[in-house]
C-alpha positions as CSV (number, residue, x, y, z in Angstrom):
1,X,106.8,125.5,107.6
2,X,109.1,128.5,108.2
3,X,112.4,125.7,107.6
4,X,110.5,124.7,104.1
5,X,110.6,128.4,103.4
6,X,106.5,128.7,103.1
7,X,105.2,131.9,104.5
8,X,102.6,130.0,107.5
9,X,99.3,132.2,106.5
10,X,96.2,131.2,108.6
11,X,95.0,129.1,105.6
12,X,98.3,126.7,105.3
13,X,98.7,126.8,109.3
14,X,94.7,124.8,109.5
15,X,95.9,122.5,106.8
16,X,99.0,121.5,108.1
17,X,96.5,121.0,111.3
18,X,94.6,118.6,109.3
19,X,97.6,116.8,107.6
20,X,100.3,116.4,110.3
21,X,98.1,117.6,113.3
22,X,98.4,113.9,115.0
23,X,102.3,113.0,113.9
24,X,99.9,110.2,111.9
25,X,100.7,110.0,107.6
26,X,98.3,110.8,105.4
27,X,96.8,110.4,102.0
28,X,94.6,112.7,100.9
29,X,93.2,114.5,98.1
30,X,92.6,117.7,97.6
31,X,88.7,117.3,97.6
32,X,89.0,115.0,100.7
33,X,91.3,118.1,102.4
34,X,88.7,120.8,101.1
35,X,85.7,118.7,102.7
36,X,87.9,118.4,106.2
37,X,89.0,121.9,106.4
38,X,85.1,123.2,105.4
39,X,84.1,120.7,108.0
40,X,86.0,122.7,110.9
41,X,84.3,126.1,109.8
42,X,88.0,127.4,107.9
43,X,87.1,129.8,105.1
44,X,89.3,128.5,102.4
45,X,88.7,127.5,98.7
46,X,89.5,124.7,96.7
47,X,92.3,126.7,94.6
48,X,93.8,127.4,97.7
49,X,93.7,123.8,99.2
50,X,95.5,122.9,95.7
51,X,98.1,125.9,95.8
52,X,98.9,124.9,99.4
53,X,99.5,121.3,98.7
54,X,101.9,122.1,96.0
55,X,103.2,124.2,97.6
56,X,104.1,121.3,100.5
57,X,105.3,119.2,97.7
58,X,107.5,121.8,95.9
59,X,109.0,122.5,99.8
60,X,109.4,119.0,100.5
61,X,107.0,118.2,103.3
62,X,104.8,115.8,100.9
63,X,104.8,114.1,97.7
64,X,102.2,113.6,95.2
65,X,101.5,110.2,94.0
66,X,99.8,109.5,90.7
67,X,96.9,106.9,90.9
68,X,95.8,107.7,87.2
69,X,95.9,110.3,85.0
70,X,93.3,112.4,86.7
71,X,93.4,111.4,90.1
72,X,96.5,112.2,92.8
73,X,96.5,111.5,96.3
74,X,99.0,113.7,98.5
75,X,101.1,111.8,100.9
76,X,102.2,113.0,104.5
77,X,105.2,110.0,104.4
78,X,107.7,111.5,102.4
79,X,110.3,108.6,102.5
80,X,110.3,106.6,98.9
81,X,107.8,103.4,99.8
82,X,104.8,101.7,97.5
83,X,101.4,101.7,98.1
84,X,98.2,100.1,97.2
85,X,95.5,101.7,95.4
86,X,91.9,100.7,96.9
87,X,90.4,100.6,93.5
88,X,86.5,99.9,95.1
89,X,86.1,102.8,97.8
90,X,89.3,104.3,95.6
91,X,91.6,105.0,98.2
92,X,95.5,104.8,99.4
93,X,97.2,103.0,102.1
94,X,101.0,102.7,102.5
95,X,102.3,99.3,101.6
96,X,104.8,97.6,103.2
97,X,108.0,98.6,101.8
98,X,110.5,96.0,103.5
99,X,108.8,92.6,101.5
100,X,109.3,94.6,98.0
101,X,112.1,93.8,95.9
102,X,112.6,95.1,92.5
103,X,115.9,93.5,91.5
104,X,116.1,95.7,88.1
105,X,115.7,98.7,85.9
106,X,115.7,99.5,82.9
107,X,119.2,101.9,82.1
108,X,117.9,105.6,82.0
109,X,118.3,106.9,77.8
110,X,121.2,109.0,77.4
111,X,121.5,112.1,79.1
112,X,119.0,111.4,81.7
113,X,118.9,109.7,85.4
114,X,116.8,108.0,87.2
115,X,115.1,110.3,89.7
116,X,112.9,108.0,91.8
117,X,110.7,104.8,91.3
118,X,107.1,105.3,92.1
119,X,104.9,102.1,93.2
120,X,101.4,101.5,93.0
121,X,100.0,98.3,93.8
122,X,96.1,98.3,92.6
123,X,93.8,96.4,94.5
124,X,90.1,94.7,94.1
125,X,87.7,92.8,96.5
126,X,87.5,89.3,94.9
127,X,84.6,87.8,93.7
């Protein structure tokens, strides 16, 4: 934390814990982060689970990804890959990056570039 510039307060220090704890990626939410944290006894509110991850995301060490317009998962794994949306049990899993292939864009309009190109694969049980 103290390379990304984030003051490491007791509060960040147990989320970090719960995020990067095991040098495993994550995807969380912030509900799913508030219910961990709560779960180890940490006195820390939902505003402050939110603050902190953006907070992350703003410093670098995670990025938000998008599922819909009300729901973001926050992502440990901060190279540029895809995923796939569990749209059943509504949950996110890293997809495997090395057999996608987009062979083109679309040209950015004028005055703008592109700044990254974000993947979501959504996914339902047959049947």
């Amino acid at each position: 934390m103290a390379q990304a510039e984030l003051r490491p307060t007791r509060q960040r220090l147990a989320l970090a814990a719960l995020l990067v704890g095991d040098g495993k990626n994550r995807h969380v939410t912030a509900e799913s982060l508030f219910a961990a944290v709560k779960e180890q006894g940490e006195s820390v509110s939902l505003a402050t689970v939110y603050n902190t991850l953006r907070a992350f995301c703003d410093a670098g060490l995670m990025q938000e990804v998008t599922v819909d317009g009300t729901r973001s998962y926050f992502d440990t794994n901060t190279h540029e890959h895809p995923h796939f949306y569990w749209e059943d049990d509504g949950h996110l899993t890293d997809a495997p990056a090395e057999d996608m292939v987009i062979a083109r864009l679309p040209d950015a309009p004028e005055g703008a570039e592109i700044a990254s190109v974000d993947v979501v694969i959504r996914l339902r049980k047959r049947g």
